[in-house]
Phi, psi and omega in degrees: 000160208269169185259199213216112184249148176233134184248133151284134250210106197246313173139334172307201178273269201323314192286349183264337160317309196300323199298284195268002170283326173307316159316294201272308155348311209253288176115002170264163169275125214262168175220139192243113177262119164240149228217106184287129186211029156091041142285322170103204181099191150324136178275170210286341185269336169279334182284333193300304206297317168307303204285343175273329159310000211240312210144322193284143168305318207207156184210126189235132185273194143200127170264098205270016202311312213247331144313271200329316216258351211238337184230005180219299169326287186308335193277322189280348167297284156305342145292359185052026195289117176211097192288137205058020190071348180270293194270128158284045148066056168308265194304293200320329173294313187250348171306276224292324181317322167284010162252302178323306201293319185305287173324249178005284166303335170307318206274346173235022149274349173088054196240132171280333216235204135194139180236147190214159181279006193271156166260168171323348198251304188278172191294305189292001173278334187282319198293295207280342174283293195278076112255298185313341175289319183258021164271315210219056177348298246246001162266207192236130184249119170260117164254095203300298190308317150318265214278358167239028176046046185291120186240155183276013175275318183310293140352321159274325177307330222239009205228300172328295216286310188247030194355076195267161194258074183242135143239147173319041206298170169300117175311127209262115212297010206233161170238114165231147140223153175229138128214195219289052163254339189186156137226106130003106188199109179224184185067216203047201189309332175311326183298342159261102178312355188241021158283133190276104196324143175274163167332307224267033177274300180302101170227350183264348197214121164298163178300121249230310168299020186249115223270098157237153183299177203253159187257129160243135179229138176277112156229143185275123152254129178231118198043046189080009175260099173295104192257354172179139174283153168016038186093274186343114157323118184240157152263146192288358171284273197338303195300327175293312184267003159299282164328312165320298177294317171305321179285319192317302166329296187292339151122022193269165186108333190261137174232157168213097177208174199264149183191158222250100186287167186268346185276343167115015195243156154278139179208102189323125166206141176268126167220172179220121168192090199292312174304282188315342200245358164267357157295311167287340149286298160305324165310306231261310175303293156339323188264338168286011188245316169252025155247133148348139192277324166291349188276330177304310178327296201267024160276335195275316171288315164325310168310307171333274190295337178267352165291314155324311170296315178268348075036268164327320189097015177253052106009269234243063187244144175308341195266343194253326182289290176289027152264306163318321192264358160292303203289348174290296151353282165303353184245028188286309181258353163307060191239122171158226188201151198253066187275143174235170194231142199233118200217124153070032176102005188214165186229079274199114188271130172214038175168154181193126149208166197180142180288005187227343173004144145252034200243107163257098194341273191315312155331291193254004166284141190243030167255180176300147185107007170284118173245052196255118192285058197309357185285282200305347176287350177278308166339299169287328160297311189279005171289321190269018202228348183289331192286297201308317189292341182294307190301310177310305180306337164299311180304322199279329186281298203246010178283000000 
């Protein structure tokens, strides 16, 4: 039997290049996976169609939306995950679900090998290699654009030469992914850091000085699962792409920052994720109102270190894996509604209740109805201030 390469698979010129140079370089049959994960674009039947046009045995679509948004969003969600504090995990976030998908058509196509489009410089050649290692140790990965220096003047030629049905459009000056959790958008005039993004940067989020009235909206959660807008009922697929359009509108959502690649390189990158980050804005508020303050403490470093991780390209790591069943832990009381309000770029909690609430009224108020003892508070500041006053009076003793 001839043998079997399975390529991820976008619909573009390198990966449809990619299709029959590998056949012929190699002498195997590629079978081309392409994986809907809310990028937008083309519909799944015209790329199935280009890639058996390209050369490939087999073209496997998948519409993954709602897996991507229900096993990989929600989870990065219940994480606060924003890596450097900045970036909601775009690519990174969808890398690994396409190392699922890949493995899988490996395994049930009879495939030895899998090939992906990345280069040598970026994060997703590590996400998509160590996630197949560790779904499928034993397969073999080719990155043609990596590891044979494939350039895209090369990639027009070789497509021109085999009037393959591709077009050549004039290179869109920007390298984007999107899909629906965020988008990614770097090079071109961006790699000069004092250059300012332009209009034609932006497609998820209007420009935010652009005076529209402002929208408030409610959202529900149950145990950190956002189950409904304004009363509506979502599937966590819905709430993103509801947000998306709504923050999006106002312009919430856009970063410009420089950020620290896992290959050791620096790098300008622009994103927009108008959803994710008013989503994450109400997760986040919501849990200061129902977790407990040492579990918030140390839950705020866990979000760290699992954003990293998922960053990195350990998705489908033991370390990550047992971060997951802590941060599940934690939303066992995260339930109630969030209103937010969405305006001039931002996105701004102006109400927050829940049945599970520790925000106690009677507690913190400081009008009638305080059943707050304040007698017991002198004591306790000075047990608690005695180590650091012990320690001063030694320094002062021995200065």
């Amino acid at each position: 039997m001839t043998e079997r390469i399975v390529l991820a698979y976008s619909g573009g010129l390198d990966t449809s290049v990619a299709i029959g140079w590998i056949a012929e370089e190699t002498g195997a049959e590629v079978v081309a996976v392409a994986v809907d994960v809310g990028q937008g674009g083309e519909d799944l039947d015209t790329i199935r169609k280009r890639a058996l046009e390209c050369g490939a045995v087999e073209a496997v679509v998948t519409d993954a939306r709602d897996e991507f948004a229900e096993q990989y969003c929600l989870p990065a969600l219940q994480a606060n995950a924003l890596y450097m504090d900045r970036y909601p995990l775009v690519s990174a976030l969808s890398r690994p679900l396409i190392a699922k998908h890949l493995v899988e058509a490996a395994k049930y196509h009879g495939a030895t090998t899998v090939a992906h489009g990345c280069t040598g410089k970026g994060n997703d050649q590590v996400r998509f290699e160590v996630g197949i290692g560790a779904l499928a140790p034993d397969l073999r990965v080719v990155a043609p654009v990596r590891d044979y220096a494939w350039t895209r003047e090369k990639a027009i030629a070789w497509a021109e030469e085999r009037n393959l049905p591709i077009e050549v459009s004039k290179k869109s000056p920007f390298s984007i992914d999107q899909n629906v959790w965020g988008r990614a958008v770097e090079t071109g005039f961006l790699e000069d850091l004092w250059n300012a993004p332009t209009k034609d940067v932006y497609s998820y989020t209007q420009d935010p000085a652009e005076w529209h009235a402002p929208d408030e909206l409610v959202v529900t959660f149950d145990r950190g699962v956002p189950v409904a807008i304004d009363g509506e009922t979502v599937t966590m697929l819905q709430a993103i792409q509801e947000l998306n359009r709504r923050a999006g509108a106002h312009g919430v959502g856009r970063i410009d920052m420089v950020e620290d690649r896992l290959v050791g390189i620096k790098s300008r990158e622009v994103y927009e994720a108008p959803g994710a980050l008013t989503l994450i804005t109400a997760h986040r508020e919501l849990e200061n109102v129902t977790v407990e303050r040492d579990l918030a403490r140390f839950k705020r470093q866990v979000e760290q270190r699992w954003s990293e991780l998922a960053y990195d390209g350990l998705w489908f790591s033991p370390l990550k894996d047992a971060l997951d069943t802590f941060i599940a832990k934690t939303q066992e009381h995260v339930s109630g509604e969030i209103r937010v309000v969405l305006h001039g770029g931002n996105a701004v909690v102006t109400g927050r209740r829940s049945d599970q609430s520790l925000y106690d009224f009677n507690l913190a108020t400081y009008d009638e109805g305080d059943t707050f003892d304040q007698s017991l508070a002198k004591g306790f500041v000075q047990l608690w201030g005695l180590p650091s006053k012990i320690a001063a009076k030694r320094d002062l003793h021995h200065s």
